[in-house]
MARZA-679436 format. One record per residue (C-alpha): residue in three letters; z, y, x. Coordinates in steps of 0.05 Angstrom, whole numbers, plus 32768, in hexadecimal, padded with zeros to 4 digits. Example, Ala and Ser with C-alpha at 12.3 -4.5 7.8 and 13.67 -1.06 7.14 Angstrom:
residues 2
resn, w, v, u
ALA, 809C, 7FA6, 80F6
SER, 808F, 7FEB, 8111
//
This chain:
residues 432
resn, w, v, u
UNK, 80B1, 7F8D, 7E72
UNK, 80F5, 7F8F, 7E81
UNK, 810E, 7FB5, 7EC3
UNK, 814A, 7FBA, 7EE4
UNK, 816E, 7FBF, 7F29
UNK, 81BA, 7FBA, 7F3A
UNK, 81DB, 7FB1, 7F79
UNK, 81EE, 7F68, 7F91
UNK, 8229, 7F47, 7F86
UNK, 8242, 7F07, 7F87
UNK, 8217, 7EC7, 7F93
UNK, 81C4, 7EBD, 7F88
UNK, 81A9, 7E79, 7F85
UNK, 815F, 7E78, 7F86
UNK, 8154, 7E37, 7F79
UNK, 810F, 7E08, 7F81
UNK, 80E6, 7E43, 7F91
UNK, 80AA, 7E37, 7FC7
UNK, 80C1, 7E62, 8003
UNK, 8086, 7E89, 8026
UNK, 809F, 7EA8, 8062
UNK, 8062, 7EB3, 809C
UNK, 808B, 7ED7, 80CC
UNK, 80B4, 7E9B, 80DB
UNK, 8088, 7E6C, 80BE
UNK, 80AE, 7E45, 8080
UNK, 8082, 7E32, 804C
UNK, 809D, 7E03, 8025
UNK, 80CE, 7DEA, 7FE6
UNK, 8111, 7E05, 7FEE
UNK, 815F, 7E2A, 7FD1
UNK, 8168, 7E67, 7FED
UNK, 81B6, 7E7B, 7FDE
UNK, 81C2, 7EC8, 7FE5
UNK, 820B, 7EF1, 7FEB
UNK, 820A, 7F36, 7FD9
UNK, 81D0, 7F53, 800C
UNK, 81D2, 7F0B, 8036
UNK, 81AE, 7EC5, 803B
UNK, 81E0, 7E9B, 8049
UNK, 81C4, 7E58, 8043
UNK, 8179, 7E3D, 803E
UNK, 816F, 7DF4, 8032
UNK, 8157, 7DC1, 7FFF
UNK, 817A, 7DB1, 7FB9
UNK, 81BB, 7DEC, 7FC0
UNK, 81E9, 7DD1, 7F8E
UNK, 81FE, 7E0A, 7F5A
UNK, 823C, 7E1E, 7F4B
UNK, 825A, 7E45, 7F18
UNK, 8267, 7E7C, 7F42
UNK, 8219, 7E87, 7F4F
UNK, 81E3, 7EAE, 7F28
UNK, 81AE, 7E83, 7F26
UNK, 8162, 7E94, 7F2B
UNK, 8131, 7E5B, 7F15
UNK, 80FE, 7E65, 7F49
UNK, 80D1, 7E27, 7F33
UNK, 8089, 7E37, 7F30
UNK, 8095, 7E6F, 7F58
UNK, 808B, 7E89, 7FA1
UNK, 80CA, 7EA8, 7FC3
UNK, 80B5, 7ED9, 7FFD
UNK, 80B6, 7F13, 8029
UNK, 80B7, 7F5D, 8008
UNK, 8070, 7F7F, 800F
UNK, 8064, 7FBA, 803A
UNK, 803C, 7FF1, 802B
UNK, 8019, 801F, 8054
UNK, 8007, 804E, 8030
UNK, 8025, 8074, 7FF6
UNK, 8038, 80B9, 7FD7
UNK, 807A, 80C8, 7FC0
UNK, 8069, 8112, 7FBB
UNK, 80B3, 812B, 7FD7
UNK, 80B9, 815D, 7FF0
UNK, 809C, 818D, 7FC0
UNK, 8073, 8170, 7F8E
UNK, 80B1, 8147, 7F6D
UNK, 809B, 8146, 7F22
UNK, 805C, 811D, 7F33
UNK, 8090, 80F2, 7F5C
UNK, 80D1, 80EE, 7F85
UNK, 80EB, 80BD, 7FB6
UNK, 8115, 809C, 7F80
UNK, 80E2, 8094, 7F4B
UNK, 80B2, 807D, 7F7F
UNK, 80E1, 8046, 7F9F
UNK, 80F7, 8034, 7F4E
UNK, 809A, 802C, 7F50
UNK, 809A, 8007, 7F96
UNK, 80D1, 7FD4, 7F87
UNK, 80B9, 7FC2, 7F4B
UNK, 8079, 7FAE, 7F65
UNK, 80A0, 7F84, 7F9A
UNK, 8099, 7FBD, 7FDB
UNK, 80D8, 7FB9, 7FFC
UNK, 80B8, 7FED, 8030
UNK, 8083, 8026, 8025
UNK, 8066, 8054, 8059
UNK, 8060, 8095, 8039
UNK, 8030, 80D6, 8048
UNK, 8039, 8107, 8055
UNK, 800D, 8137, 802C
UNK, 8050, 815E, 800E
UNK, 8068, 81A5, 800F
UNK, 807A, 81B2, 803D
UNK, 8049, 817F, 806D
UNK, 8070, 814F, 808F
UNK, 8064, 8161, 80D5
UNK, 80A3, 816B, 80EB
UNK, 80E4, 813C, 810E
UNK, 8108, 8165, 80D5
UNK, 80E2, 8153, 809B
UNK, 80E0, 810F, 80B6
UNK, 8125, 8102, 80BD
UNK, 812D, 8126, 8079
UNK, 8100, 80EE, 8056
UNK, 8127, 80B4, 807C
UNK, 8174, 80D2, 8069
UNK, 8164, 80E2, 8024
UNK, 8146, 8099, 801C
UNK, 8183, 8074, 803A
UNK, 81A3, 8064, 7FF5
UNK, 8169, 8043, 7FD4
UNK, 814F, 800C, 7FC7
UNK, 8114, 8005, 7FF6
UNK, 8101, 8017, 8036
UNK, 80DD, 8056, 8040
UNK, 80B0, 8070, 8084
UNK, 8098, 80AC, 808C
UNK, 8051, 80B6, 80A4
UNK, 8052, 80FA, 80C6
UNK, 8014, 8121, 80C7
UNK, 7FDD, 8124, 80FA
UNK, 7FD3, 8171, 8100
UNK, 8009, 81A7, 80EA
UNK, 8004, 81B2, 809E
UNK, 7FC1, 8183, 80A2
UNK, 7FA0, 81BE, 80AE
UNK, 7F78, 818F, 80F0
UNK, 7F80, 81C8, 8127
UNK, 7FBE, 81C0, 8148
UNK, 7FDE, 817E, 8152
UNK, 8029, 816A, 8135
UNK, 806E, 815E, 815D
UNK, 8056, 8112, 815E
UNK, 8080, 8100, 8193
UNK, 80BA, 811C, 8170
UNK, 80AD, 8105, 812A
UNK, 80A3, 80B6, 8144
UNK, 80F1, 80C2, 816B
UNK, 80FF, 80DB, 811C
UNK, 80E4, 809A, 80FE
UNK, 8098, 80AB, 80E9
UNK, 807A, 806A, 80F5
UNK, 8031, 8085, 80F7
UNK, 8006, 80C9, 80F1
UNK, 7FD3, 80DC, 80B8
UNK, 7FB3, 8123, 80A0
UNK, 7FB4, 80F6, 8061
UNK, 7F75, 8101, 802F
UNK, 7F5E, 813D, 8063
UNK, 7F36, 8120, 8093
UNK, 7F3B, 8134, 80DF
UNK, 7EF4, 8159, 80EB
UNK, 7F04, 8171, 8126
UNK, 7EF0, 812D, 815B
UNK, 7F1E, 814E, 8195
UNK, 7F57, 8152, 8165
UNK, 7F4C, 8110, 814D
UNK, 7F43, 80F1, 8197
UNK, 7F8C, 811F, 81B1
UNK, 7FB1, 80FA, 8166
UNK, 7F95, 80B1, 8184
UNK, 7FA5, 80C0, 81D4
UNK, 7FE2, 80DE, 81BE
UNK, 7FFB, 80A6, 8188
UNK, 7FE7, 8075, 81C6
UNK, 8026, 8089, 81E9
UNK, 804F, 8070, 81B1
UNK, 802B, 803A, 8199
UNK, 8021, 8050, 814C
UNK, 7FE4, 8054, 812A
UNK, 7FB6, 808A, 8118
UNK, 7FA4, 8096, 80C9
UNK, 7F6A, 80BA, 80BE
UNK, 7F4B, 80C3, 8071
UNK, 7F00, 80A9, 8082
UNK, 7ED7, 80DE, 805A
UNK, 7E94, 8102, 8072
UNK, 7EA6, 8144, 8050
UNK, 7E65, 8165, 8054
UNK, 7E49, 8120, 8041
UNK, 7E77, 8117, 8003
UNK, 7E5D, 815A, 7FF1
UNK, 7E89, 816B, 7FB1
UNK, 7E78, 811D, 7F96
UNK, 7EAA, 8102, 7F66
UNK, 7E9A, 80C3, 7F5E
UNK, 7E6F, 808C, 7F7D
UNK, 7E30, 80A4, 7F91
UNK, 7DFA, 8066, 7F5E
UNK, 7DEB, 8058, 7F20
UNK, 7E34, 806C, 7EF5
UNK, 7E2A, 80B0, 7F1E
UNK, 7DDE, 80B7, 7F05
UNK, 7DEC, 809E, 7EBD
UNK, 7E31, 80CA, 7EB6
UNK, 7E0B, 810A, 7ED3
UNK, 7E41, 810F, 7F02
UNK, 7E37, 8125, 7F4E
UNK, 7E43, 80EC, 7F82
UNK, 7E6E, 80DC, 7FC2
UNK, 7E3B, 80A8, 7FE6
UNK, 7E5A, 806C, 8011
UNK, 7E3B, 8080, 804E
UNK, 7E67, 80BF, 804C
UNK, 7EA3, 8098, 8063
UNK, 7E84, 805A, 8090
UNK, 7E73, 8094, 80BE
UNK, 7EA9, 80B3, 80C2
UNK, 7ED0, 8072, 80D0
UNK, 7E91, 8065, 8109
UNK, 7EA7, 80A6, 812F
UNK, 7EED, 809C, 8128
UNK, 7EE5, 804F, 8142
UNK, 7EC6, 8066, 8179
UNK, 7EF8, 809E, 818E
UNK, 7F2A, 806B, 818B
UNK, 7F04, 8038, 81B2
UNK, 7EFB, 8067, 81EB
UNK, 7F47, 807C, 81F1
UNK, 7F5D, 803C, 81D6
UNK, 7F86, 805F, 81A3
UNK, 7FA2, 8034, 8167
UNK, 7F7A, 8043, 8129
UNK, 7F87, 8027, 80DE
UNK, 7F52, 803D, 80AF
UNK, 7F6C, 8050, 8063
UNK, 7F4D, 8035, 8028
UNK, 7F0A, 8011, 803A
UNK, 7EDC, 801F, 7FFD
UNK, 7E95, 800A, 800E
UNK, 7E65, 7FD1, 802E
UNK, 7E4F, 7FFD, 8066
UNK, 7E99, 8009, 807D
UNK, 7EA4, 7FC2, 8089
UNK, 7E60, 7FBA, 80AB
UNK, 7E80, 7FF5, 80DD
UNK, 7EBB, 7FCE, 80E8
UNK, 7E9B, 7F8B, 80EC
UNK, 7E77, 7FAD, 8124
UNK, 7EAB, 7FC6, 8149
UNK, 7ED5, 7F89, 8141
UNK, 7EA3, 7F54, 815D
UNK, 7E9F, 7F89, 8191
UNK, 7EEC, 7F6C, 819E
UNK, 7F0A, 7FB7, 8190
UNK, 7F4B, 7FA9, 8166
UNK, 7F42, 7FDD, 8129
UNK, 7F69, 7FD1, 80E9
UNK, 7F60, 7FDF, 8098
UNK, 7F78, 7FE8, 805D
UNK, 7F5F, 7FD8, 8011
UNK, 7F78, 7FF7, 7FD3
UNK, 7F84, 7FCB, 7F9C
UNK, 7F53, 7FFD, 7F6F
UNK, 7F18, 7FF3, 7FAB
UNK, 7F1E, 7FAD, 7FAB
UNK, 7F28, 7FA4, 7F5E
UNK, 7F03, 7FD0, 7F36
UNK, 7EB9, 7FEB, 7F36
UNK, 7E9F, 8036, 7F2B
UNK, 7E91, 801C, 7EDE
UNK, 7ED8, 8026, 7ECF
UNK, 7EC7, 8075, 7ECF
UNK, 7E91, 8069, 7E9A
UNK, 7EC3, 8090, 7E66
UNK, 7ED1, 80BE, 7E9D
UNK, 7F15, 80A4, 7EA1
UNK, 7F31, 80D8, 7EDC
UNK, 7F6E, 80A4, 7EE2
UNK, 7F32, 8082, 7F11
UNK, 7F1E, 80BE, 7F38
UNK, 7F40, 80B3, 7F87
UNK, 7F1D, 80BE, 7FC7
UNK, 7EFB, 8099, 7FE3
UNK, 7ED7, 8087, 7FA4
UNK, 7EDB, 8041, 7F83
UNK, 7E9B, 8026, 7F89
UNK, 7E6D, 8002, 7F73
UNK, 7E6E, 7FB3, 7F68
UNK, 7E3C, 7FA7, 7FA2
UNK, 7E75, 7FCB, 7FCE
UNK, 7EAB, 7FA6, 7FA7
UNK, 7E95, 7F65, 7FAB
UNK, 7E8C, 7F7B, 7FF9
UNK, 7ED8, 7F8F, 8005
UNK, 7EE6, 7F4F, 7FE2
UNK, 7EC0, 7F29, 8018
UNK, 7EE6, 7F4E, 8057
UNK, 7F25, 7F44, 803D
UNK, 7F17, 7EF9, 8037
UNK, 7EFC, 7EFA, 8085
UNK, 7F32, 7F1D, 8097
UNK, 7F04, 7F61, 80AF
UNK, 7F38, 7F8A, 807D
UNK, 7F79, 7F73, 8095
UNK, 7FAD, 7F91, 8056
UNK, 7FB7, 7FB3, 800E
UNK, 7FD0, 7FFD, 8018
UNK, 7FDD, 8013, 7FCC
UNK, 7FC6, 8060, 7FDA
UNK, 7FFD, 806A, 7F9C
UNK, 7FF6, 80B5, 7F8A
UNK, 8020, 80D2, 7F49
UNK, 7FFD, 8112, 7F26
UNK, 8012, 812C, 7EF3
UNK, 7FF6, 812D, 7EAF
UNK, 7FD9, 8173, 7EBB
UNK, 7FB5, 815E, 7EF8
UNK, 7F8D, 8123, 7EE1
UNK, 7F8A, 8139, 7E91
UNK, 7F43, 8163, 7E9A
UNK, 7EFE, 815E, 7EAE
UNK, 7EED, 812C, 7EDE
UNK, 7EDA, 8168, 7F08
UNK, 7F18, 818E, 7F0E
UNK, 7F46, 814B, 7F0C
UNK, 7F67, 8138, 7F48
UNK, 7F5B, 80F8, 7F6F
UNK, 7F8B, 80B9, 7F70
UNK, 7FAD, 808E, 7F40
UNK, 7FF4, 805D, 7F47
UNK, 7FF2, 8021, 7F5C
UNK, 803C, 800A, 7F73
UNK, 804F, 7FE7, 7F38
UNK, 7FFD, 7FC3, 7F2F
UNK, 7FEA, 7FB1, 7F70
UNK, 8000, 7F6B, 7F74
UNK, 7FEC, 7F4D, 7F37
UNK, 7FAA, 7F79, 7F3A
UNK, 7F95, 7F58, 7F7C
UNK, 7FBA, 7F13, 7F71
UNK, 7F86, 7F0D, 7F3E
UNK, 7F47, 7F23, 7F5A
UNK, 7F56, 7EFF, 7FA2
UNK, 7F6D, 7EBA, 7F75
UNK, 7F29, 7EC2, 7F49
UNK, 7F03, 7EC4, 7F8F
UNK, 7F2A, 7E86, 7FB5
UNK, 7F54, 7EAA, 7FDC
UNK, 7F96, 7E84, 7FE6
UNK, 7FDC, 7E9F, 7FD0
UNK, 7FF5, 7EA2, 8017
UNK, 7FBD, 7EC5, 8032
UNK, 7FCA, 7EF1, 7FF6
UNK, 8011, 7F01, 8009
UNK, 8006, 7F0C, 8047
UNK, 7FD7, 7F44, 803B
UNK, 8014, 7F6B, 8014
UNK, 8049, 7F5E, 804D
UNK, 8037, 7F33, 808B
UNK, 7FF8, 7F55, 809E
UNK, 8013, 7F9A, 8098
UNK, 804D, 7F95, 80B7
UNK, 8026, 7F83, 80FB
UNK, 7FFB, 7FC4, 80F2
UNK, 803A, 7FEE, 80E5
UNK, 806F, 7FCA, 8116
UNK, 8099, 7FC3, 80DD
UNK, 80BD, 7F7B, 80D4
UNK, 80E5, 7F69, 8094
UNK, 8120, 7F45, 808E
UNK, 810D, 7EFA, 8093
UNK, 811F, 7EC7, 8061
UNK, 814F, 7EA0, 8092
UNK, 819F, 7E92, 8097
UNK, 81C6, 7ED0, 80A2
UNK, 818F, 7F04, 809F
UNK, 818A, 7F41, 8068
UNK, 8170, 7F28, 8024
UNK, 812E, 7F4B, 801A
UNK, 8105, 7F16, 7FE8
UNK, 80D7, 7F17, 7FB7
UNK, 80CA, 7EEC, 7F8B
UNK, 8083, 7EDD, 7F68
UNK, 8077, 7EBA, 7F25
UNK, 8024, 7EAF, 7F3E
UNK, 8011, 7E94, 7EFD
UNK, 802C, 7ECF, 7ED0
UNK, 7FF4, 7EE7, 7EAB
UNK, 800A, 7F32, 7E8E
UNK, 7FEB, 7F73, 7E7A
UNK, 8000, 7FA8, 7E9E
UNK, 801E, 7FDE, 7E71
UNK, 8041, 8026, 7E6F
UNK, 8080, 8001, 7E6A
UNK, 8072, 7FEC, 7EB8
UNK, 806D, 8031, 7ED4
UNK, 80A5, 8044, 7EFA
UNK, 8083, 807B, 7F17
UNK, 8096, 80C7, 7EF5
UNK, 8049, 80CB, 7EF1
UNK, 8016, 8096, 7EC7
UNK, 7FD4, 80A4, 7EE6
UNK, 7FBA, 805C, 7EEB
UNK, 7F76, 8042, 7EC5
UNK, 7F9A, 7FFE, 7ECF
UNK, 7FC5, 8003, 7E89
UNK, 7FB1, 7FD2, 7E5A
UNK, 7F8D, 7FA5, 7E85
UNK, 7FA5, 7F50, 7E8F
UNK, 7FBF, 7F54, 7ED7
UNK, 7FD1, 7F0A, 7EF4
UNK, 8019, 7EFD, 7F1C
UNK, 8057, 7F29, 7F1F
UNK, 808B, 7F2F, 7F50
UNK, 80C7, 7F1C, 7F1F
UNK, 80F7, 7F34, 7F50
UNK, 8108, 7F5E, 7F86
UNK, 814A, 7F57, 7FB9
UNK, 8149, 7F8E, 7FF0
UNK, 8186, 7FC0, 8012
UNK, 81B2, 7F9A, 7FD9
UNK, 8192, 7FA7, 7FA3
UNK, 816B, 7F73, 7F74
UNK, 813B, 7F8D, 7F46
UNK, 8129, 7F69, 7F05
UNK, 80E1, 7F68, 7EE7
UNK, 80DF, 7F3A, 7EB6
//
């Protein structure tokens, strides 16, 4: 698959595309004409001209970048698994034009400094990157971070990552003290004591593999006590990675209840089922587990009612060392940038879920959790478009990875729709 991004210039025609914009509601057949980094003229049947590059956009749906809340780009300190570059080169290629990123580096981010660090070193590419600053200082869940100071940096939310906050008066100082600035608390939903050294889904593929297992109820209650903390100091809570039937139950619960709580769903949850670690394929060891199909076809379900309101890649480079050893000693996570889209496109399609609704799960939907708001696809505004062949069928290969790691149990299997291309910060970026 070919790849490549070059800075703007000149004139863009994208011409009889569908354009799918939900933030100021266009959805419909039309040109969108683009100079350098600017939309200069939206209307029906743009005349080309010699002077334009033109994209033929029929069949396909022009729209907003996607947004993702939740990523590792492993810098600072871990920078051969990944680096800001190589993980913006991952994220625009899967069509992200912004990515929230954790901050489980080294050192932590849970400082203004390290904050401000992320945000300078970031201005020159080609996405837009937010650091989430951490919850406690070096995640350690004692002492609480500068908060205050790291949202005036730019840190658009607060997250001890994959450490959980055990401690329920830390957890309820994070939410009371987040309140004041109106960004959301992140906290990993894992029992520890209940996950009890489990590596995989705690059922049958655990039993027959002889390998120990994480049950479901080991994060539904610790997503129970955090709802509740945040109910009572009506704190703003987002809950990571829902992986099983009983989590949605909890948050079913709490939402007919009329408490506003909102989720996320990896693309590998919603997707895939514990079977895929039959050969003991570590690529497919993350935490939370993925589950089961019961739990899959579940999470399926709530995103279709709307209970889980977006897709948060969890994206998380290791190296080969990390992940090339027994399922025991292998660390947990896998990519997912560069997958994500045509991964859920074609499980949500399969199950009659609607494109839009689709779409809006990769950019709207997030961006109301995160306060983040694109650039609109209007006259005069920033160009930052993708734009989605939905009937692409392709298998997803090494050649895709953009990431410097490859730790994804997704290569070789037929993915359906690609974002084709990518405009953001004046840049367009070429998949095709």
């Amino acid at each position: 698959m070919k790849f490549n991004i070059k800075k703007l210039n000149g004139f863009y025609l994208l011409k009889d595309g569908h354009v799918y914009d939900p933030y100021i509601g266009i959805n419909k057949k039309i040109d969108v004409l683009i100079k350098n980094n600017n939309i200069i003229e939206i209307k029906k049947n743009i005349a080309p001209k010699s002077s334009y590059e033109l994209i033929d956009c029929k069949n396909c749906i022009i729209t907003n970048g996607f947004i993702d809340l939740h990523a590792h780009f492993r810098e600072p300190g871990f920078e051969f698994k990944e680096n800001l570059i190589t993980g913006s080169n991952s994220a625009i290629y899967g069509g992200y034009t912004r990515v929230c990123v954790m901050p489980n580096t080294n050192p932590v981010i849970d400082t203004p400094e390290l904050v401000k660090y992320l945000k300078d070193k970031s201005n020159s590419l080609p996405i837009f990157i937010y650091p989430i600053g951490s919850i406690t200082k070096d995640q350690k869940g004692d002492e609480l971070s500068e908060i205050g100071k790291m949202v005036e940096a730019g840190a658009v939310a607060i997250s001890d990552d994959g450490l959980p906050v055990k401690n329920s008066q830390v957890l309820r100082s994070a939410l009371e003290y987040a309140k004041k600035f109106n960004i959301p608390v992140i906290n990993h939903a894992e029992d520890g004591y209940l996950v009890n050294e489990g590596l995989m889904h705690e059922g049958i593929n655990s039993l027959y593999l002889g390998v120990p297992g994480n049950p479901s109820i080991a994060e539904s209650t610790m997503i129970y006590r955090d709802i509740e903390i945040a109910k009572y100091v009506g704190g703003k809570l987002h809950i990571p990675h829902i992986s099983s039937k009983e989590s949605i139950e909890v948050i079913k619960y709490f939402k007919d209840k009329n408490f506003i709580v909102s989720a996320e769903v990896t693309p590998h949850h919603l997707c895939l089922n514990d079977s895929i670690l039959r050969n003991y394929d570590t690529n497919a060891k993350v935490a939370p587990p993925i589950r089961s199909e019961e739990h899959q076809k579940s999470l399926i379900k709530a995103v279709k009612s709307g209970l889980i309101n977006c897709i948060g890649t969890d994206h998380a480079p290791h190296s080969i060392d990390d992940k090339e050893t027994d399922i025991k000693h292998a660390c947990c996570g896998m990519i997912g940038l560069e997958s994500s889209f045509g991964l859920v496109n074609q499980t949500l399609l399969n199950n009659n879920i609607p494109i839009n609704s689709i779409i809006d799960l990769f950019s709207y939907n997030p961006s109301q959790i995160i306060n983040i708001k694109p650039n609109f696809i209007q006259e005069n505004s920033n160009v930052e478009i993708n734009i989605i062949d939905n009937n692409l069928d392709w298998t997803f290969s090494n050649d895709d990875i953009q990431s410097k790691s490859s730790n994804s149990p997704i290569v070789g299997m037929k993915l359906k729709g690609k974002v084709i291309y990518t405009f953001n910060k004046g840049f367009i970026s070429i998949k095709k």
